[in-house]
Structure formats: structure tokens, C-alpha cells
C-alpha positions in Angstrom: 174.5 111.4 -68.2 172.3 109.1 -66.4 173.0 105.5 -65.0 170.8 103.7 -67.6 172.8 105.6 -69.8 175.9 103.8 -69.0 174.5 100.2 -68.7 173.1 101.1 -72.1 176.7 101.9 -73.3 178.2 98.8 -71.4 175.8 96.5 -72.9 176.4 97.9 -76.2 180.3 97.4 -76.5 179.8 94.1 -75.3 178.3 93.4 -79.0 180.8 91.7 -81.2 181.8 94.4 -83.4 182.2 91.5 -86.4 179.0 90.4 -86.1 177.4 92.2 -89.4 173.6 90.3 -88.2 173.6 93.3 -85.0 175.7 96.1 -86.8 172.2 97.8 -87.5 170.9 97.4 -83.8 174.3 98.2 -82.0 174.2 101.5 -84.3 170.0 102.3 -83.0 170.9 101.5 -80.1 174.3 103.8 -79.6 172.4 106.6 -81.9 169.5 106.6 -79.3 171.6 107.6 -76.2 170.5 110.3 -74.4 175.0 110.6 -73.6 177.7 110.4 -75.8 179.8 107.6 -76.3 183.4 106.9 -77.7 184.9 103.1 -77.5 188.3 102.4 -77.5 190.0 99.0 -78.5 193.0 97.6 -76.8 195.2 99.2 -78.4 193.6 102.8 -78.4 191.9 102.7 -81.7 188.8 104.8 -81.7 185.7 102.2 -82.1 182.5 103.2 -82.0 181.5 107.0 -81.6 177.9 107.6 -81.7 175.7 110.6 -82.7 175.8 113.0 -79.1 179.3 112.9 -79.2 179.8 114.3 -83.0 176.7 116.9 -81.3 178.9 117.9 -78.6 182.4 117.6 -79.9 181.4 118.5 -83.8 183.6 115.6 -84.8 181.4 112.8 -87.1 181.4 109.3 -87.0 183.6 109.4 -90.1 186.4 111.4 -88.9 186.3 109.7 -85.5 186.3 106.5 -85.9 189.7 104.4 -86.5 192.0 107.4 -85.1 194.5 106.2 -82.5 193.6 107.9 -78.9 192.5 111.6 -78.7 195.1 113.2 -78.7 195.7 116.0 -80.9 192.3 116.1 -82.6 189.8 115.6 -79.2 192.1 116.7 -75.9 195.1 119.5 -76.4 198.5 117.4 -76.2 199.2 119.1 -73.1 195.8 116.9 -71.7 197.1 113.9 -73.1 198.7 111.8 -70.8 196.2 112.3 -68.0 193.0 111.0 -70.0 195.4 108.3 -71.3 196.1 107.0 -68.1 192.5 107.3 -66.6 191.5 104.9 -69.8 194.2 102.6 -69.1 193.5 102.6 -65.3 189.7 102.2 -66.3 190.4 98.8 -68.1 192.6 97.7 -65.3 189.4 98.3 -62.6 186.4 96.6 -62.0 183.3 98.8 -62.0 183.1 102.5 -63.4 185.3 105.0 -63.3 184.0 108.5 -62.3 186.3 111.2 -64.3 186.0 114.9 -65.7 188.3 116.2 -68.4 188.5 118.8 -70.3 187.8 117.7 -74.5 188.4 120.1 -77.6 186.1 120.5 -80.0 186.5 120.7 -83.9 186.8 124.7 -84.3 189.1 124.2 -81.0 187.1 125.0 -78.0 187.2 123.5 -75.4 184.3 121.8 -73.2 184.4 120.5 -70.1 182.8 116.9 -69.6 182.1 114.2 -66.7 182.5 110.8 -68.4 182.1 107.5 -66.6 184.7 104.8 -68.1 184.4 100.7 -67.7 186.5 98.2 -69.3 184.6 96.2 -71.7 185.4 92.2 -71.8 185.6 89.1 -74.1 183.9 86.1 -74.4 186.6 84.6 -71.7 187.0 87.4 -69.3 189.8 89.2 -71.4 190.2 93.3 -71.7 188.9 93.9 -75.5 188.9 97.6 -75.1 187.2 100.7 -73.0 184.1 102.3 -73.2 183.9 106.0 -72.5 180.2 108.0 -71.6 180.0 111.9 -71.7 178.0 114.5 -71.6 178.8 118.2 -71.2 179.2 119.2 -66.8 176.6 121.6 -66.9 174.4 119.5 -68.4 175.2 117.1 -65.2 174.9 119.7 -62.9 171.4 120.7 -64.2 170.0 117.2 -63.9 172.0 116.9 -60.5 170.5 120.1 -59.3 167.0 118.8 -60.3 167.0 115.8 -58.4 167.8 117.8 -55.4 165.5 120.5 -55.8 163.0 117.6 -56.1 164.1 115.5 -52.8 164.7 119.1 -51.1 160.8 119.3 -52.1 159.6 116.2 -50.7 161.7 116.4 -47.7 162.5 120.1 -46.1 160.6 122.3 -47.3 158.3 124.6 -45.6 155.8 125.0 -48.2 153.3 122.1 -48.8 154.1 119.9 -51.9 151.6 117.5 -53.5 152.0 115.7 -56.7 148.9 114.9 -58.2 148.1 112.5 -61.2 146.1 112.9 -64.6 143.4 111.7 -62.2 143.4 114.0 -59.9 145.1 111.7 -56.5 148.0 112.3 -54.8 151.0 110.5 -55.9 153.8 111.9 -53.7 152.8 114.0 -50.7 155.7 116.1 -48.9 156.3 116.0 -44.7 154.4 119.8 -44.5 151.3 118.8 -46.6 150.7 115.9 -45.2 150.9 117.8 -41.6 148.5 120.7 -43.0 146.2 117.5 -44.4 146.2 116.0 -40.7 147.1 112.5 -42.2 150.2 110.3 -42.8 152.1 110.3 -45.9 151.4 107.7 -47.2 147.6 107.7 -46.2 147.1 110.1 -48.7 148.4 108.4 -51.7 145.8 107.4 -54.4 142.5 108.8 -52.0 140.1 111.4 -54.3 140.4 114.9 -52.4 136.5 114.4 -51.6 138.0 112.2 -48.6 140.0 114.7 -47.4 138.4 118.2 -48.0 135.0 118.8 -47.0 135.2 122.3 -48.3 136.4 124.2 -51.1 137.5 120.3 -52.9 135.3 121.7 -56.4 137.7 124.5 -56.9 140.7 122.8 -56.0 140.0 120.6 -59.1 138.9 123.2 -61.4 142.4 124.5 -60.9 144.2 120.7 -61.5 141.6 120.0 -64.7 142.7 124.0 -66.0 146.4 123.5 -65.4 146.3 119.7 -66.9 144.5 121.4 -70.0 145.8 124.5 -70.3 149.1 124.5 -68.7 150.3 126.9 -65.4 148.1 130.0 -64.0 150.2 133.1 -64.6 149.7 133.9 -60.5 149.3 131.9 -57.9 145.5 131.2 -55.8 144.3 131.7 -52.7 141.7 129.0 -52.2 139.6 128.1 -48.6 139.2 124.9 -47.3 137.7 122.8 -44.6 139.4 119.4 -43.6 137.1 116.7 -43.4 136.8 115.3 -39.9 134.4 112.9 -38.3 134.8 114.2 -34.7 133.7 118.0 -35.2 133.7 120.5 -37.8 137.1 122.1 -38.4 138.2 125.7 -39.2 138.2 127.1 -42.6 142.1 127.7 -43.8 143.4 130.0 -46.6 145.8 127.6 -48.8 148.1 130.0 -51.1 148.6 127.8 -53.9 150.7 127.7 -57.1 150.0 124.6 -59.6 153.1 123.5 -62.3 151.9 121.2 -64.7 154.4 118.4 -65.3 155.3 116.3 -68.5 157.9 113.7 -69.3 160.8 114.8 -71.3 161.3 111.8 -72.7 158.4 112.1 -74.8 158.9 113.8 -78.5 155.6 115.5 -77.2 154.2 117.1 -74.1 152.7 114.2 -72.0 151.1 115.5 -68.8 152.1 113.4 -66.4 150.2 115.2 -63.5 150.1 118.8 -61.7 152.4 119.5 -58.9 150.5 121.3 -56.6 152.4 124.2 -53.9 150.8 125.9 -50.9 151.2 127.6 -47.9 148.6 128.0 -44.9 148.4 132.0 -44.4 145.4 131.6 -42.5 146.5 134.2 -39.6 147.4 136.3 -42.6 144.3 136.7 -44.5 142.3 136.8 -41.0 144.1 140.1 -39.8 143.5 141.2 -43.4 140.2 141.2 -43.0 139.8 142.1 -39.5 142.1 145.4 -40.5 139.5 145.8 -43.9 136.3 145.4 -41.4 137.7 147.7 -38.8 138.2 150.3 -41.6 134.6 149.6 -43.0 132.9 150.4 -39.8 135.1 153.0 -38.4 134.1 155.2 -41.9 130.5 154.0 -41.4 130.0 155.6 -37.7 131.7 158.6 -39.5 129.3 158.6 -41.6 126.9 158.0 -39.9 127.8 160.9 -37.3 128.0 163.2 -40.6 124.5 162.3 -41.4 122.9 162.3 -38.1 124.0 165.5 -37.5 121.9 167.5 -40.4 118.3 165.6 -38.9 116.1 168.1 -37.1 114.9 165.0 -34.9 117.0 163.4 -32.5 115.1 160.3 -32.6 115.7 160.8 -37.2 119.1 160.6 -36.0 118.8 157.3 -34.2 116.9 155.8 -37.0 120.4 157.3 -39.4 122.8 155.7 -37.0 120.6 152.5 -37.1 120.4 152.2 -41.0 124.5 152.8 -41.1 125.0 149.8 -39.1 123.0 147.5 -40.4 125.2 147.8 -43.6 127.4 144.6 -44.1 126.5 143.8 -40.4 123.1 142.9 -39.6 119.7 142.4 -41.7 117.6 143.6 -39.2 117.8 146.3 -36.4 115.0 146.8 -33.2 115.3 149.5 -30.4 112.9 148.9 -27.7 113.2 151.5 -25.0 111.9 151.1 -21.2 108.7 152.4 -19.8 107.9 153.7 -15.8 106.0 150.1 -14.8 102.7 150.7 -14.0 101.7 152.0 -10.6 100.3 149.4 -8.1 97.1 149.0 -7.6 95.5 151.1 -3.8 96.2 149.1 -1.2 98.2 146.3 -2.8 101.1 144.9 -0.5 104.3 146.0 -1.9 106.9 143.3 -3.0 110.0 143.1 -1.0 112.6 144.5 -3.5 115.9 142.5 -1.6 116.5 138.9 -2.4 117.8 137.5 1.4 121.4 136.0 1.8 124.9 136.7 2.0 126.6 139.6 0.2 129.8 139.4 -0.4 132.3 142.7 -0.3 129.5 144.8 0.1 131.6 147.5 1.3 133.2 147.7 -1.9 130.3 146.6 -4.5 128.5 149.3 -2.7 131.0 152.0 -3.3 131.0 150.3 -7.4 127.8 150.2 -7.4 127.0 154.3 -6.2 129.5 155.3 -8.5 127.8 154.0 -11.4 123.8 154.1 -10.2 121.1 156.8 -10.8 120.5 158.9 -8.1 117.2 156.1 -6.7 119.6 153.0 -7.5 122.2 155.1 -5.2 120.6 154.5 -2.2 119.1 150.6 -2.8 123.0 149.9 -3.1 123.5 151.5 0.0 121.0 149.8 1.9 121.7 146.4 0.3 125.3 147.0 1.9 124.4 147.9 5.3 121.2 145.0 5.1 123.6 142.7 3.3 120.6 142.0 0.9 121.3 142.4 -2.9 118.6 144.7 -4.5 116.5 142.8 -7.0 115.3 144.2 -10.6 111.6 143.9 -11.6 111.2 142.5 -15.5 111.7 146.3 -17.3 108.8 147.1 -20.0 110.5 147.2 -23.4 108.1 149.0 -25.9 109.1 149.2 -29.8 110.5 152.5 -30.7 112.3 151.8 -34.0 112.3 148.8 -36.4 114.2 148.5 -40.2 111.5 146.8 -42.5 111.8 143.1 -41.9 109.9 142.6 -45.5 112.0 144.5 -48.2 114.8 147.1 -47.9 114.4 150.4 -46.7 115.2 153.3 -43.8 114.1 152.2 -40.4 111.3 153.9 -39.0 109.4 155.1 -35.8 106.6 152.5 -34.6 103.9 154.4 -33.4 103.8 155.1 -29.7 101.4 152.9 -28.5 102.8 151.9 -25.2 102.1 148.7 -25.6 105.3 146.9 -24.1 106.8 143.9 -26.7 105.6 140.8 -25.7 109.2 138.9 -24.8 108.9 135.8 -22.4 111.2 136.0 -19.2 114.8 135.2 -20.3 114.5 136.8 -23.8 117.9 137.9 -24.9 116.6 142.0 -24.8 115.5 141.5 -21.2 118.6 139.3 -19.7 121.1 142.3 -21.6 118.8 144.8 -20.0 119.5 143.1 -16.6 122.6 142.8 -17.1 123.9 146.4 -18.1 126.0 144.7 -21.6 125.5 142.6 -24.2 123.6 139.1 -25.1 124.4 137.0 -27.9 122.0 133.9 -29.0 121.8 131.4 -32.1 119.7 128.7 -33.4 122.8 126.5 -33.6 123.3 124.3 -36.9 120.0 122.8 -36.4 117.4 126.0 -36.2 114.5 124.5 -34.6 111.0 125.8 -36.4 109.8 128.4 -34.9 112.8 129.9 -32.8 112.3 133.7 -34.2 109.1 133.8 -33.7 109.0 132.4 -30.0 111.4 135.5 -29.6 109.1 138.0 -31.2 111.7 138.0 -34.0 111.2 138.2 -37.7 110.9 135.3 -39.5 114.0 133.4 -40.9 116.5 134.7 -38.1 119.3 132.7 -36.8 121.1 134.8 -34.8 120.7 137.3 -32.2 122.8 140.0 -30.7 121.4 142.2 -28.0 123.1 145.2 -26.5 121.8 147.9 -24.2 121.2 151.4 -24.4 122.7 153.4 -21.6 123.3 157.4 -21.8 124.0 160.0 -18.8 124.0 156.9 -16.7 120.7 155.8 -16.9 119.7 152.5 -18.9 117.1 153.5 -21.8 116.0 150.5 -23.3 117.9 147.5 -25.8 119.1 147.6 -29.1 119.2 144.2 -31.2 120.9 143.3 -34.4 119.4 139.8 -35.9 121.2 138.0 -39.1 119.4 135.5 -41.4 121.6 132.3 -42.1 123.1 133.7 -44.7 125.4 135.3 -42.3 127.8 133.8 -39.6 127.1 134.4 -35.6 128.0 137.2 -33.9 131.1 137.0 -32.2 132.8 139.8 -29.3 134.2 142.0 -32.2 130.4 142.3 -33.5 130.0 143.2 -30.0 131.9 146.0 -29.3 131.0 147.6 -32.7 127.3 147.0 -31.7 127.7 148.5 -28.3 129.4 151.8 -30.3 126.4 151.9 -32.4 123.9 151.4 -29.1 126.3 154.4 -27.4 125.0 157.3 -30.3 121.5 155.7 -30.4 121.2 156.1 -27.1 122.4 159.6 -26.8 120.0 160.7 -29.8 116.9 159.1 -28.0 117.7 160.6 -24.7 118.4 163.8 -27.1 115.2 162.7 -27.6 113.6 162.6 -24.5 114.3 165.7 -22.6 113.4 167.6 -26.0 110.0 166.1 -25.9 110.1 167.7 -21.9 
């Protein structure tokens, strides 16, 4: 029983009951309340009982109307007294009385009701009678629960809410949604998603036109979006969302009055999902790519097999360069001085790091960089081609010819700083690619990014692997890395394979 409910009531038993112009309205008007209704006189004669009440007590108009209390027919005499006086202590108070009794129905069950009781007045102010509105406590306790499931909603709860109307725009936005939107509450309402989603807004209202036509999606959606900002491009976020489609219930048909639209960031969640699925992915591909490598005759086949695993789901192009012996000098040129002057810090100890990792002519430039306190400096290495993956259509990688001809990268190229380096090198275009970036790296032609990692077995450094994605792809980041360097690890030892075979 709701509160316009009551007023109704109220307003109604005002209406002289004599006046036979209104009879018809006054009987719409209690016939249309969504409560039932029983008025009582002043002397406890039964007025005015509408249709909800003959639904819920079985008793009709007819049979109702004119009896003297309820007694007997509508409570059990042993309820009597108690309703009686809440009736009579109704028409002695201002304002509504809040009561639940227990009525009896026609084939003599009983049925527990909340009724709300107000004395109904005369022209001058007098007591003409009671008015009483029911309806059944569980049918309270259902609309009761609902508006607190809905405030609960809007309020506490730790999944995003978002009402949104036939026109797709918020109406009502909830404390966690409008934290997971990055703007106030009320700031949302009545703005086209556009404004706040710069990615993944289409699908979003694909799902609210479906659910608006077609009703609820039998399982919930996991949809990525970008926030829209103006300062700098934001993270995508996985929103697990669940759409209700909502109608009025006071309409004799379904009016959708909007979608009510549920989610949950589980961001973290689907990331370690499918870091966990990647991890799997490659750790079967080096396996088999190990199984594969190991039935080629040619160590330097087998290089080419680990190559072609990894470039699956990870790269679209793959180049090993390997280093050459640099050229002797010319007869009686002046050699360089191979020691950059100037302090070297702990050289005791980077001396002692250094000889444990060197070759057996690096051993001995460490040494003498520590007892000169000069650090040793690398000449530019020679990086000639030795295998390449087709840059034109798909296919195995293959052997370039052995020309000897070194590739022609510029001092700084990403291959020659990770060669310097002893790890890896990671480049991009950045968002805008600059024409002509691949090929002023010797690179192959719509490359974006570059990862460059180098190839080191029995403790000598052979050459550089690199791994280049189109912009289709995303950069690489220190996971790629590592994997890459795995990948370089088994080239490396197959080439070197390689090498002392060829011996």
C-alpha cells in the first residue's frame, strides 16, 4: 500500500456519500486503487468497500457493505476488540494510524494485513466515520524490500550502477560508477556516453539498444573501455557488465522506461588471465620449437626453426645479424688507443665482474683498465645478415647468402647499442610514426616497433637478434623481453653449433 494510495482513500471518503451527481466517480475512483479499502461510519456501519478488498478478503461489495463492524464475518471474535479500538482511537487522532491485524477471509483463512486508518470529517470539522487502507504484509514487505534494494543500489554498493534512459544518458548514477567514470554524480546525468568513453562507447550501446528491444542478455558482458580524458590517454579497463531492462508497472503494457546498467572493473583480473594464457602460449612454442629444432641436420636450420616459432603471435618480422673479425689495419697505420681516459670507479671489484664474465682477450683489457684506471672502449662491431623471415608475404625464414657485406646501420641503431650493451633495446615510432623511420633503420617497411636483443653463447657475444611489429601490434614491453632473450639464448647456441661445425 503506497502513500498516494492513502491520500487517494482520504480524499475519497471525504465525498458526500448522498450526493448521487459523484456516486459514479467515487466508485472509479475507489475501484482503481492499487489497496483495499473498507469505510466505516460513526456508528461502525460498513460504508464503502471497494474491489481489492473483495480480491483479498473474497467478501463482495454486496455482502460487505451495511454490516455493523467486522466482527464475526472479517476478524475472528477473539480479534475483535483490538481492531475495534484501533478504529475508534483512529477517529480520535489526527493524522494516520499505522496498524497490522490479522483479517479472515470468506472460506475462513486468515491473512495478515498492514492497514493505515484516518478519521474522515464533515463539512464543520465533525468525526463522520473511519477510513481503513490494506493490503496483504507481504505484499508490503515486497515493495518495502524494493525500495531498499534500490537506495542500497544507488548508495553502498560495490558494483557500478547506472540507470540509463530510452535515449541512451544516464539518469541516476551510483557513488562506485561515478568513481570508475572519474566524474561527479551529478555531472554525468543527461551527457551522451561519447563524452565520457573514448573507447569501446559503440558496443556499450549496441548492448542498451538490444536489451531496450529485446529485453535482458541471458549472461552477463565483458566489454573494454577507454575513459575519455583531455590530459593524456588513459588505460584500457575490462567493465563486467550485466544490463536489466526496466518498465513501469503501472502500465497495462510493458513500457521500457530505460536499461539499468551493472558493472564491475576486473581489470587486474582479465590482465593476469592473459598474462597466465601468454605465458602458456610461449612456454609450448619454445617446446616446440626445441622438438623441431632438434630433427634439422643444420644447426643454423635449427636457428631459422627457433626463429619461425617465435615470431608466432609475437613479432611480424625476425633478423639475426651476427658479428664479423673487423678488418685488419692497414701496414703501418697508428693504432687507436683502446682506453677512454678518466676515473674508474671500484675497479677493484668491476674488474673481478668483469673477468668473470669476459672471453679470455676481454680478460685481460679488464685487468689493465683496473690497474690503469682507464675503462676499455668497444669499436662499432660488424653486424652482417645471417637470417631474415620474408618481409613481403609469409613464409620460413631463410639463410641470406654469405656475402660479408656488414648491414649498413648508422651509429646508435638499436642492434648496435644492444650489442654494446650485452642485453636488450627496445625502440618505437611513438603515436606519430614519422615517414621514413624503418627505413633509416634498415628496417622493412611499415614497422613501428623494434626490439633488439643479443646473442651471447659459451660467453662470447655472436651477433643481435631483432623482432619488429607493424602497427597492428602494441610495443614491446619487458615481458616481450625476456621471452625474446630465451628465444636469442637457443638461436645463439644453434649458430655457434654452427660455427665450430663449419671449423
Amino acid at each position: 500500500m503506497t502513500a498516494s494510495s492513502a491520500s487517494s482513500a482520504s480524499s475519497a471518503a471525504r465525498w458526500p456519500a448522498d450526493d448521487a451527481d459523484d456516486s459514479g466517480l467515487l466508485a472509479a475512483l475507489l475501484d482503481g486503487m492499487d489497496a483495499a479499502l473498507v469505510a466505516f461510519a460513526a456508528d461502525g456501519t460498513v460504508t464503502h468497500w471497494n474491489h481489492e478488498a473483495e480480491r483479498i478478503l473474497g467478501w463482495t461489495t454486496t455482502e460487505a457493505v451495511g454490516r455493523t463492524g467486522l466482527a464475526g464475518w472479517a476478524v475472528r471474535k477473539e480479534d475483535a476488540d483490538e481492531i475495534d479500538a484501533a478504529l475508534t482511537a483512529a477517529m480520535r487522532s489526527p493524522g494516520r494510524q499505522v496498524q497490522e491485524f490479522a483479517l479472515l477471509t470468506k472460506d475462513g483463512h486468515r491473512v495478515l494485513v498492514r492497514t493505515q486508518a484516518s478519521a474522515v470529517r464533515g463539512p464543520g470539522g465533525r468525526v463522520a466515520g473511519v477510513y481503513c487502507a490494506f493490503s496483504e504484509v507481504h505484499t508490503q514487505l515486497d515493495l518495502e524490500r524494493s525500495i531498499a534494494l534500490s537506495e542500497a543500489l544507488f548508495e553502498d554498493a560495490s558494483w557500478g550502477v547506472v540507470l540509463i534512459d530510452a535515449d541512451l544518458r544516464p539518469a541516476v548514477v551510483n557513488a562506485h560508477a561515478a568513481r570508475a567514470l572519474g566524474v561527479g554524480r551529478t555531472a554525468l546525468l543527461g551527457r551522451p556516453l561519447g563524452d565520457l568513453l573514448a573507447q569501446g562507447v559503440e558496443e556499450l550501446e549496441c548492448a542498451l539498444q538490444h536489451v531496450l528491444a529485446e529485453g535482458a542478455p541471458p549472461a552477463v558482458a565483458e566489454l573494454w573501455v577507454t575513459l575519455r580524458s583531455e590530459e593524456a590517454e588513459l588505460p584500457r579497463r575490462c567493465w563486467r557488465s550485466g544490463f536489466v531492462r526496466l518498465a513501469s508497472p503501472l502500465a497495462e503494457e510493458p513500457v521500457p522506461l530505460g536499461v539499468a546498467w551493472l558493472f564491475q572493473d576486473v581489470t587486474a583480473a582479465k590482465r593476469a588471465e592473459q598474462d597466465s594464457s601468454l605465458l602458456r602460449f610461449r612456454a609450448h612454442q619454445l617446446h616446440r620449437a626445441g622438438r623441431a629444432a632438434a630433427d634439422c641436420p643444420d644447426p643454423a636450420e635449427a636457428a631459422a626453426v627457433h626463429l619461425d616459432f617465435a615470431l608466432a603471435g609475437f613479432a611480424d618480422h625476425g633478423l639475426v645479424d651476427l658479428a664479423s673479425m673487423p678488418a685488419p689495419e692497414p701496414y703501418g697505420a697508428v693504432a687507436e688507443d683502446t682506453y677512454e681516459d678518466g676515473p674508474y670507479e671500484g675497479a677493484a671489484d668491476d674488474a673481478c665482474d668483469a673477468a668473470s664474465d669476459a672471453s679470455p682477450d676481454e680478460e685481460s683489457d679488464a685487468e689493465c683498465a683496473a690497474a690503469t684506471g682507464r675503462r676499455p672502449r668497444r669499436s662499432a662491431p660488424r653486424l652482417v645478415r645471417t637470417l631474415a623471415s620474408p618481409a613481403g608475404s609469409p613464409g620460413p625464414s631463410e639463410r641470406v647468402p654469405a656475402t660479408g657485406i656488414p648491414a649498413p646501420y648508422v651509429p646508435g641503431h638499436p642492434a648496435l647499442q644492444a650489442y654494446e650493451r650485452g642485453g636488450s633495446v627496445r625502440a618505437s615510432a611513438g603515436p606519430a610514426s614519422p615517414e621514413g623511420w624503418a627505413a633509416a633503420r634498415n628496417w622493412p617497411d611499415g614497422t613501428v616497433h623494434g626490439l633488439c636483443v643479443v646473442l651471447r653463447s659459451r660467453g662470447r657475444t655472436l651477433g643481435v637478434a631483432t623482432f619488429l611489429r607493424a602497427p597492428a601490434r602494441r610495443p614491446f614491453d619487458r615481458a616481450d623481453a625476456d621471452y625474446a632473450e630465451e628465444v636469442a639464448a637457443r638461436i645463439a647456441a644453434a649458430l655457434d653449433l654452427a660455427g665450430a661445425a663449419s671449423l
